[in-house]
GUSE-169087 format. One record per residue (C-alpha): residue number from 1; chain; residue in one letter; y, x, z. Coordinates in steps of 0.25 Angstrom, whole numbers, plus 5000, padded with zeros to 4 digits. Example, Ala and Ser with C-alpha at 12.3 -4.5 7.8 and 13.67 -1.06 7.14 Angstrom:
! residues 2
> n/chain/res/v/u/w
> 1/A/a/4982/5049/5031;
> 2/A/s/4996/5055/5029;
//
This chain:
! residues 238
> n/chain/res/v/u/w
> 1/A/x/5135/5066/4968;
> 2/A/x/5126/5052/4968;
> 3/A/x/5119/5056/4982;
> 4/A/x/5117/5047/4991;
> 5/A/x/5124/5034/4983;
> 6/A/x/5124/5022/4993;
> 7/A/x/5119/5010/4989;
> 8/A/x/5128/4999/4979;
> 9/A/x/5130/4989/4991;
> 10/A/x/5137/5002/4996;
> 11/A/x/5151/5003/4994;
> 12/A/x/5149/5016/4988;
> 13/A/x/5136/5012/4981;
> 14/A/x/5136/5012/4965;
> 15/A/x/5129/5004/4955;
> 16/A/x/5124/5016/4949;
> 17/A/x/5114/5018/4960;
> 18/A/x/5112/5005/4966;
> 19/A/x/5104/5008/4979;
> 20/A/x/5112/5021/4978;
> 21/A/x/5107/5035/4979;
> 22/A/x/5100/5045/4988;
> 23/A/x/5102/5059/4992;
> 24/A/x/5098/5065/4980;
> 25/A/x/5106/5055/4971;
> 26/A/x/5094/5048/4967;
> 27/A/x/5096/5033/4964;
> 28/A/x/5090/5027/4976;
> 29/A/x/5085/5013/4965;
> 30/A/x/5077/5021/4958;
> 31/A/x/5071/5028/4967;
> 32/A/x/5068/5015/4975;
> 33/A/x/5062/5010/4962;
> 34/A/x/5053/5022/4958;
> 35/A/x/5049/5022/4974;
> 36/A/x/5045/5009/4973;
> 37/A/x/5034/5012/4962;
> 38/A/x/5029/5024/4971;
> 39/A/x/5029/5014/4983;
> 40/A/x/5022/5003/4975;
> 41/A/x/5012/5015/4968;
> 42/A/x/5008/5021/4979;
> 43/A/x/5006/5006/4986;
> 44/A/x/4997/5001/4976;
> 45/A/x/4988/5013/4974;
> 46/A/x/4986/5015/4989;
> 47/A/x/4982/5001/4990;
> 48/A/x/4973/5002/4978;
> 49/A/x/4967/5014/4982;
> 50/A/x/4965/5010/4997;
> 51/A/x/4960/4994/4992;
> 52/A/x/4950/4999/4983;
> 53/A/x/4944/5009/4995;
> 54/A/x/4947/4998/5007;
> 55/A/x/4941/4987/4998;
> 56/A/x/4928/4995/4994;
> 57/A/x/4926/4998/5009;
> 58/A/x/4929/4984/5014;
> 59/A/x/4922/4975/5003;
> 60/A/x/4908/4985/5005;
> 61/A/x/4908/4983/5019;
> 62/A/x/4910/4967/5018;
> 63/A/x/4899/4965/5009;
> 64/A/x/4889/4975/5013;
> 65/A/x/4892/4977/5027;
> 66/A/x/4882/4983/5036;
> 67/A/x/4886/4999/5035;
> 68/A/x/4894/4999/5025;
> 69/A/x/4903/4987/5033;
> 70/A/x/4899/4998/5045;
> 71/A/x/4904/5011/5037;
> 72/A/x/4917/5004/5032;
> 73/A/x/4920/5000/5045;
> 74/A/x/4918/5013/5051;
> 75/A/x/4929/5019/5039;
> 76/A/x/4940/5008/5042;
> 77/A/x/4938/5010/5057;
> 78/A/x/4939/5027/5054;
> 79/A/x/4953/5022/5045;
> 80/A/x/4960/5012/5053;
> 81/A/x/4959/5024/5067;
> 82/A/x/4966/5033/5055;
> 83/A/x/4981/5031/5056;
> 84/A/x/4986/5029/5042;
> 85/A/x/4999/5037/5042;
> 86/A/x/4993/5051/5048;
> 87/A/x/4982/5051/5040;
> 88/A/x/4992/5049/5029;
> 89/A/x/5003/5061/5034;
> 90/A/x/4992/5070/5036;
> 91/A/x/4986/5067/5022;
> 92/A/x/4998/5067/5014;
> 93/A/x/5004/5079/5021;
> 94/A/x/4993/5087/5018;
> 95/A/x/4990/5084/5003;
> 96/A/x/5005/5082/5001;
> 97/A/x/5013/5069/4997;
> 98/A/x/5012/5063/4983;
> 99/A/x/5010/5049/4976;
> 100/A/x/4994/5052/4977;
> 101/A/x/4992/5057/4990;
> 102/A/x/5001/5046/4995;
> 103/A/x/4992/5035/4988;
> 104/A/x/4978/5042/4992;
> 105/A/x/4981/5044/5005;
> 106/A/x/4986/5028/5008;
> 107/A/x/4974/5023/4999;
> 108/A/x/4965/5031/5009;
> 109/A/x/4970/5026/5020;
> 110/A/x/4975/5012/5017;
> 111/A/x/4960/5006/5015;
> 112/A/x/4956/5000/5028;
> 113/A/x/4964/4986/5027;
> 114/A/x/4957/4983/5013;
> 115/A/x/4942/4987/5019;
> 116/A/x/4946/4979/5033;
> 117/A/x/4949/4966/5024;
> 118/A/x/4940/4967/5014;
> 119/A/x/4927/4970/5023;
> 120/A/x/4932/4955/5030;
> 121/A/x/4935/4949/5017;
> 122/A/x/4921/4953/5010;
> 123/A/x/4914/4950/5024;
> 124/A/x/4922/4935/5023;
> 125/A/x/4916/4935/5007;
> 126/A/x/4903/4940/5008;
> 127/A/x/4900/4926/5016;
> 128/A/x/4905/4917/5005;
> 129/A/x/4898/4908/4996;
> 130/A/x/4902/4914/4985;
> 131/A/x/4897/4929/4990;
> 132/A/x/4884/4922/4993;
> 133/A/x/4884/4917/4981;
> 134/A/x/4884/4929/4972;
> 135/A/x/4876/4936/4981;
> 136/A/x/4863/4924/4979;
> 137/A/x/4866/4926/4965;
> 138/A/x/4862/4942/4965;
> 139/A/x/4876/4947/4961;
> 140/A/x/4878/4962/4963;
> 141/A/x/4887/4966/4976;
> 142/A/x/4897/4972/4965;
> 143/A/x/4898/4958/4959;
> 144/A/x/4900/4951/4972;
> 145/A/x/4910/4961/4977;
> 146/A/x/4918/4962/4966;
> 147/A/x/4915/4947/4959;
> 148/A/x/4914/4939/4973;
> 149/A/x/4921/4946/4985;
> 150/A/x/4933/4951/4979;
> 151/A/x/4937/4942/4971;
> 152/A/x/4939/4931/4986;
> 153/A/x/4945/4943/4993;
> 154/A/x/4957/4949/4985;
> 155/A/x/4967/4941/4992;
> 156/A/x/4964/4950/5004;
> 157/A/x/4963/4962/4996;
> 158/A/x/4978/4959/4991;
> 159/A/x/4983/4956/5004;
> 160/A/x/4975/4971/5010;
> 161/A/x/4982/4977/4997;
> 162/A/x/4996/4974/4999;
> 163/A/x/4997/4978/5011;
> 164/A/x/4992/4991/5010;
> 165/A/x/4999/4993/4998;
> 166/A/x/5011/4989/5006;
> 167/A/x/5006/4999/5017;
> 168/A/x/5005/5010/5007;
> 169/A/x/5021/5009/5003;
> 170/A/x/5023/5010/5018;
> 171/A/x/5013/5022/5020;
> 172/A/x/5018/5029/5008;
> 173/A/x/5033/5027/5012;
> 174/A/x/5030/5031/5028;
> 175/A/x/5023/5045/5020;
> 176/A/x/5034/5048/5009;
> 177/A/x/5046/5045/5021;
> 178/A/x/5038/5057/5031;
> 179/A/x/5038/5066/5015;
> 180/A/x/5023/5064/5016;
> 181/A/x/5020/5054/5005;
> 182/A/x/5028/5051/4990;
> 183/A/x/5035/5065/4987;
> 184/A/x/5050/5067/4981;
> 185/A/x/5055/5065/4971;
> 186/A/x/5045/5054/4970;
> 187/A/x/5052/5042/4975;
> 188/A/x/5046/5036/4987;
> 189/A/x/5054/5024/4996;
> 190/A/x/5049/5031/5010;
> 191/A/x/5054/5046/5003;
> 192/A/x/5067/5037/5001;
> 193/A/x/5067/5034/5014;
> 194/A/x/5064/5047/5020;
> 195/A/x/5076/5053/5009;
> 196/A/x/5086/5044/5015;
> 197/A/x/5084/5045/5031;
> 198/A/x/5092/5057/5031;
> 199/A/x/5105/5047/5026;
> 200/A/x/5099/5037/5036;
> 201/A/x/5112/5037/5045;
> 202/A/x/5121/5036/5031;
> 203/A/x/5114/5031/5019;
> 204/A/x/5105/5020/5025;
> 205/A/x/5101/5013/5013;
> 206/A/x/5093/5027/5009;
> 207/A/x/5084/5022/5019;
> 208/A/x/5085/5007/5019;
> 209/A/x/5083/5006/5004;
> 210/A/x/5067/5011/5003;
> 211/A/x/5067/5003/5016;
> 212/A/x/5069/4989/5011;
> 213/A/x/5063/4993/4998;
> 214/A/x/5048/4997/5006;
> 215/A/x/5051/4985/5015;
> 216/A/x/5053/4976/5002;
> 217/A/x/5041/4982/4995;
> 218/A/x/5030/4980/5006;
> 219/A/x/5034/4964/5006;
> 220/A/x/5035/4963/4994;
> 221/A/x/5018/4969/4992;
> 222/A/x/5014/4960/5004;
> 223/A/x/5020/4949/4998;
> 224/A/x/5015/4950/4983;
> 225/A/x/5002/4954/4990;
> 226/A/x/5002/4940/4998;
> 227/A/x/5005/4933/4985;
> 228/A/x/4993/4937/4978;
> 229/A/x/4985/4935/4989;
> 230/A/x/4988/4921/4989;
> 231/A/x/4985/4921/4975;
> 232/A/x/4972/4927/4977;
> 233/A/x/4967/4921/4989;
> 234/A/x/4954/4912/4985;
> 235/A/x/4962/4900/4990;
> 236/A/x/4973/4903/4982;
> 237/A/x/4967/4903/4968;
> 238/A/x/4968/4891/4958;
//
């Protein structure tokens, strides 16, 4: 009896279900809300797991380059010609769509903007003073990666992290609105979507809803991810 209950800013809205219901009678806030913790999981882990693999990759061919610089290259050049998407339909359609698929499957293929950055950023560090320094000194490489390099290039680690963590969202909505990504009754913003397209014509704001609330979400990561940048930038600190 509670199917389909438009919005309160609806004349025929109630408080009851403030952003209404959806086909199932479902109240459409709370499932926004517990969307919002697979959205943001799923984001954060992706970008964990691909930061620790692009970082690793980036970081070993900035300091040690020669080969290793050589066979990193070889492997980002293999990923960027791999067209994220496909590779992730494929992969998803053939082991089935779930939470963990879903976050192995982007951290796999989300890596290659951490080792691009990182690689220039360890390359720009390496030639420093303070590199230099340690390295006259006779500190171990572990010690001056992880005591010397790291340390003067997290700002650029953020900013690479929160944009693919922002990229993950997306990626994770784009799977879960083809079926192919977070599955029922698991709440997902693009399964929301993909819910709702049938009532397009009739009940817009099924649609428009987990629209604004993706589009709000991804600006607001950019812009917590700027703010701490600027916080952490070498220049920046007190």
């Amino acid at each position: 009896m509670e199917r389909l209950v438009p919005p309160v800013w609806n004349a025929e809205g109630s408080w009851a279900h403030p952003l209404g219901t959806d086909h199932l009678g479902r109240d459409y806030l709370s499932r926004l809300l517990y969307g919002a913790r697979v959205s943001l999981l799923i984001g954060f882990a992706a970008a964990l797991g691909s930061g620790v693999i692009g970082t690793t990759l980036g970081v070993c061919a900035g300091y040690f380059r020669g080969r290793v610089d050589m066979v990193v290259t070889f492997l980002v050049t293999v990923r960027l010609s791999t067209p994220v998407v496909l590779v992730a339909l494929a992969v998803v359609a053939l082991f089935g769509g779930s939470l963990e698929v879903v976050i192995l499957v982007l951290s796999a293929l989300l890596w290659d903007r951490f080792a691009i950055v990182m690689r220039t950023s360890t390359i720009q560090a390496t030639s420093q003073d303070y590199v230099l320094a340690a390295q006259a000194v006779g500190c171990s490489v572990p010690r001056i990666i992880f005591g010397e390099i790291l340390p003067n290039v997290l700002n650029n680690l953020i900013i690479v992290a929160t944009l693919e963590m922002a990229h993950a969202i997306l990626l994770e909505a784009a799977l879960s609105f083809l079926g192919l990504g977070v599955q029922p009754p698991l709440p997902s913003w693009g399964l929301m979507v993909a819910e709702g397209r049938s009532n397009l014509f009739f009940e817009p704001w099924l649609i428009a809803i987990p629209g604004v609330a993706l589009f709000l979400l991804v600006l607001a990561i950019n812009l917590v991810g700027d703010g701490v940048r600027d916080v952490t930038a070498p220049d920046g600190r007190t």
